[in-house]
N, C-alpha and C positions, 0 to 999 in steps of 0.2 A: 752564555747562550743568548740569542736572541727570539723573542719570542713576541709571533706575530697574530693576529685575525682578519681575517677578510672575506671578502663576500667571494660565494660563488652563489650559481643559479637554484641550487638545494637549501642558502641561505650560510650563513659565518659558519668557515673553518678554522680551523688553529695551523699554524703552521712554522716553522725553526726557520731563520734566516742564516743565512751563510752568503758573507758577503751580500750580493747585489740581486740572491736568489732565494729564493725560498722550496722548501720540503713537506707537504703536506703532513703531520703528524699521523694521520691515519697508513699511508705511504710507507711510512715509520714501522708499523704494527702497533703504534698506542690510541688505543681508543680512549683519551683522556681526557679531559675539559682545561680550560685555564689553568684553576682551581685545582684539579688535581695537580696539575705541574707545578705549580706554585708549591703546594705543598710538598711534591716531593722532596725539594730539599737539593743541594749543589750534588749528590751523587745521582740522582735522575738527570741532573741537566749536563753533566758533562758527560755520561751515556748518551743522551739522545742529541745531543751537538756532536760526539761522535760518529753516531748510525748519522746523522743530516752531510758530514763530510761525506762519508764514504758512499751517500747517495744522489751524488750531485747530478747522474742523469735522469731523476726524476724531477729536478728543481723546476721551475719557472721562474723568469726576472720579474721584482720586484712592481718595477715601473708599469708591466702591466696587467697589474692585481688592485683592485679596490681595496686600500686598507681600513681598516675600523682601529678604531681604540681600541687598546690593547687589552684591556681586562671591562669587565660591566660593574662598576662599583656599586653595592647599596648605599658607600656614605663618600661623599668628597669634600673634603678640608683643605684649607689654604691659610697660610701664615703670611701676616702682612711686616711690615718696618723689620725684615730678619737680616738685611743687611747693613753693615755700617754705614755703606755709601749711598744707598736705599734713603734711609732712616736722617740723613746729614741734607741730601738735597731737599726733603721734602719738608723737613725744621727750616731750610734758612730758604726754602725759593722765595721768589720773590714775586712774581706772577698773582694775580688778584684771588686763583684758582688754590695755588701752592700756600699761599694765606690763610685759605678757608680750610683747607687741611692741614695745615698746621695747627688752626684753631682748635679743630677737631681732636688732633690728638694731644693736646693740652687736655681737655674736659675728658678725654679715654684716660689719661695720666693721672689728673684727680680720683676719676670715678675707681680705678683699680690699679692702686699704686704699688702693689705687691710684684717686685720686678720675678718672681719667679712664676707668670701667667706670661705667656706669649698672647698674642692681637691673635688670636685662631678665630675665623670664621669659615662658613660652610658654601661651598657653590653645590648649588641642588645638581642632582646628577642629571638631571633633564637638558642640560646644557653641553652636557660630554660630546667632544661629536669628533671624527677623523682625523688625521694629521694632514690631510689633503683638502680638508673639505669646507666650504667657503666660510665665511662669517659675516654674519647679518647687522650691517647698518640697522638701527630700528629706528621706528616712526616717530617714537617717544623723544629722542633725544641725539643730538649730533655730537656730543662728550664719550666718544669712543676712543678705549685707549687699548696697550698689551702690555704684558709682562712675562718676561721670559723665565720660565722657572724651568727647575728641575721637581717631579714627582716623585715619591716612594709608593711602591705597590705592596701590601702587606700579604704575606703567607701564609698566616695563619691564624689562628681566635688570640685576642690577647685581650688581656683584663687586666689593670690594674698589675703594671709592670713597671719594674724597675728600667735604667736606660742600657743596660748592656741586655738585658731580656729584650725589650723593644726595638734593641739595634738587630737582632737577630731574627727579630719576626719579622723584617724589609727584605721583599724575595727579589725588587727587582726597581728599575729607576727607568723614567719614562719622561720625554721633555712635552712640556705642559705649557700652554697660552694662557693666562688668568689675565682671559680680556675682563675689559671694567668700561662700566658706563659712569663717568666718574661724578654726574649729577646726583644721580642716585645712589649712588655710594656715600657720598658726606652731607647731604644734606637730611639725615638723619643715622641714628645710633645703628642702625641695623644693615653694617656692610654688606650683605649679601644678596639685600635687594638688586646692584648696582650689578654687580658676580655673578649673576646667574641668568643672563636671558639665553633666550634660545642660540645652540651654536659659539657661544662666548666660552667653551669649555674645551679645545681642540689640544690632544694628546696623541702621542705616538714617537712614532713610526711603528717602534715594535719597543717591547722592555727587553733592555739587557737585567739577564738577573744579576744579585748580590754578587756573586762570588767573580765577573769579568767586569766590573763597573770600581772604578778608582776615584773614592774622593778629592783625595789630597791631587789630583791631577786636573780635575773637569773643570773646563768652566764653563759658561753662557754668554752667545753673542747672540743678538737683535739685529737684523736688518728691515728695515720697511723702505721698498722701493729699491734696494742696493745701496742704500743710505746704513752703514752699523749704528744706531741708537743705542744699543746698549755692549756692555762689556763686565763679563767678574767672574770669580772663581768661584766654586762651595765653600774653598777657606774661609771666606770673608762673612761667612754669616754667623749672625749670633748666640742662634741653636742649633745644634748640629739635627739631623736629621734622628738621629736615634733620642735626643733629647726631647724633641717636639712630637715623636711615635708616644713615649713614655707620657708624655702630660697628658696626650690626648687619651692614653688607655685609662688615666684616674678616672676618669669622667664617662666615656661610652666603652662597648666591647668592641674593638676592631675585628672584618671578618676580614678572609681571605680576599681580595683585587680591591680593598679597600684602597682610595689616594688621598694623597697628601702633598700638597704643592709648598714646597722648603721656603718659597720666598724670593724676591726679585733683586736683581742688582739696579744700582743707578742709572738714568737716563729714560724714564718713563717721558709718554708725550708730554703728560700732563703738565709737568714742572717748566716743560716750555710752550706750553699752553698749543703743540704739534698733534691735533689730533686725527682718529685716521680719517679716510674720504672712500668715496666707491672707488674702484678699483685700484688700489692700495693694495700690495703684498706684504705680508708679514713674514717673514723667515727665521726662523730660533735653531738654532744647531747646538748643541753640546757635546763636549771633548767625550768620549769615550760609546755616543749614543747615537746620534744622528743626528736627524734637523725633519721641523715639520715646517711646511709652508699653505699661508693659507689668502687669498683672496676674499676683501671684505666686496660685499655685495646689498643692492637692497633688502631689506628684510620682506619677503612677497606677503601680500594680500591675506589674510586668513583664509580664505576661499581655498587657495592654493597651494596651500602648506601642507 
């Protein structure tokens, strides 16, 4: 199933995509939040992707509905060098840029050389913003870059779970931008500074849940401009998504539309020092989920924000 939110003039509803349309869940007869459908579990959701078929003349297309992020997370997590090809270009680039982060993660390799910690840092969820909706050049800095990930959406409360427990508490996948300002990102220890300005957090379209979302099949393409930048499957990373749910539950309690960004494939701008400009589109599609596309723009005035 796919599962969407968007604005109306009453403020975000939830609503079931089918194809190129959507089903208002209330439409449905379920008065249910995210969260509840998240939780219900793959026999709620192949119910109400049922009732959403056989309701296709109440749907509305897609294209024109205001979509939102798909869940409102209290925690957002991103996994950084989770790819081989990821983790290879950014050891040997070559660029003055790819240097200093490579330097960077030499001293993160000293400081915690226990290879069973993944690179986990947090993008504040104040950044989350549309699958449609622009992204803000900032005043701060002209080292803007993207990365095309895939996100897991979590189900339900986990704590200190093992990784077939944690593969099961992932209710749904959702393709993620983990834009970076890549100044402030390695110019000190604390990636997240870099991760998390406003609007550098865009997700969507809608989560397919768990049970119609195929690993071993997906992969991720990058377009900026119509130009592909990036290319790779979820095969090729180097913790699987149930493996990096599990480490992060040792540590905090995962609630329900918690995210988590799996990690990027090769071909970020940074390594060829291609960074984005104003009117630059970003386009990220993944096999089994869709595509978000989003327009970088100035970041406006405080006045105006």
């Amino acid at each position: 199933m796919k599962l969407a939110r968007y604005m109306t003039g009453r403020g975000p509803n939830v609503g079931v995509v089918v194809d190129d349309r959507l089903v208002d869940v209330l439409d449905l007869g379920y008065h249910l939040s995210v969260v509840d459908i998240l939780g219900g579990g793959p026999d709620l959701w192949t119910r109400m992707s049922a009732d959403a078929l056989a309701a296709s003349h109440l749907s509305v297309a897609t294209n024109s509905l205001e979509l939102l992020a798909p869940s409102q997370p209290r925690k957002y997590f991103a996994v950084g060098m989770n790819t081989r090809d990821h983790l290879a270009e950014v050891s040997g680039g070559t660029t003055a840029r790819a240097r200093s982060a490579h330097r960077r993660n030499q001293l993160i390799a000293q400081a915690y050389p226990d290879p069973r910690f993944a690179m986990i840092f947090n993008k504040q969820v104040s950044c989350i913003s549309g699958p449609y909706s622009p992204i803000w050049l900032p005043r701060k800095s002209t080292f803007l870059d993207y990365e095309g990930e895939v996100a897991v959406v979590i189900g339900r409360r986990l704590r200190d779970a093992g990784e077939a427990e944690a593969r099961a508490a992932i209710a749904g996948y959702v393709v993620a931008n983990d834009v970076s300002i890549r100044d402030w990102q390695t110019t000190t220890s604390q990636a997240w500074l870099g991760k998390s300005f406003d609007t550098h957090g865009p997700v969507g379209p809608w989560m397919v849940t768990a049970d119609e979302f195929d690993l071993s099949t997906a992969e991720i393409r990058t377009w900026v401009n119509g130009e592909l930048r990036q290319f790779g499957a979820l095969t090729d990373q180097i913790l699987s998504p149930g493996a990096i749910v599990s480490q992060i539950s040792q540590v905090c309690t995962l609630e329900p539309g918690d995210l988590i960004a799996t990690g990027t494939p090769s071909g970020v701008g940074a390594v060829q020092e291609k960074w984005l400009s104003l009117g630059d589109r970003v386009r990220i599609e993944v096999t089994g989920i869709g595509a978000i596309e989003n327009e970088v723009i100035a970041e406006p005035s405080p006045d105006r924000q």
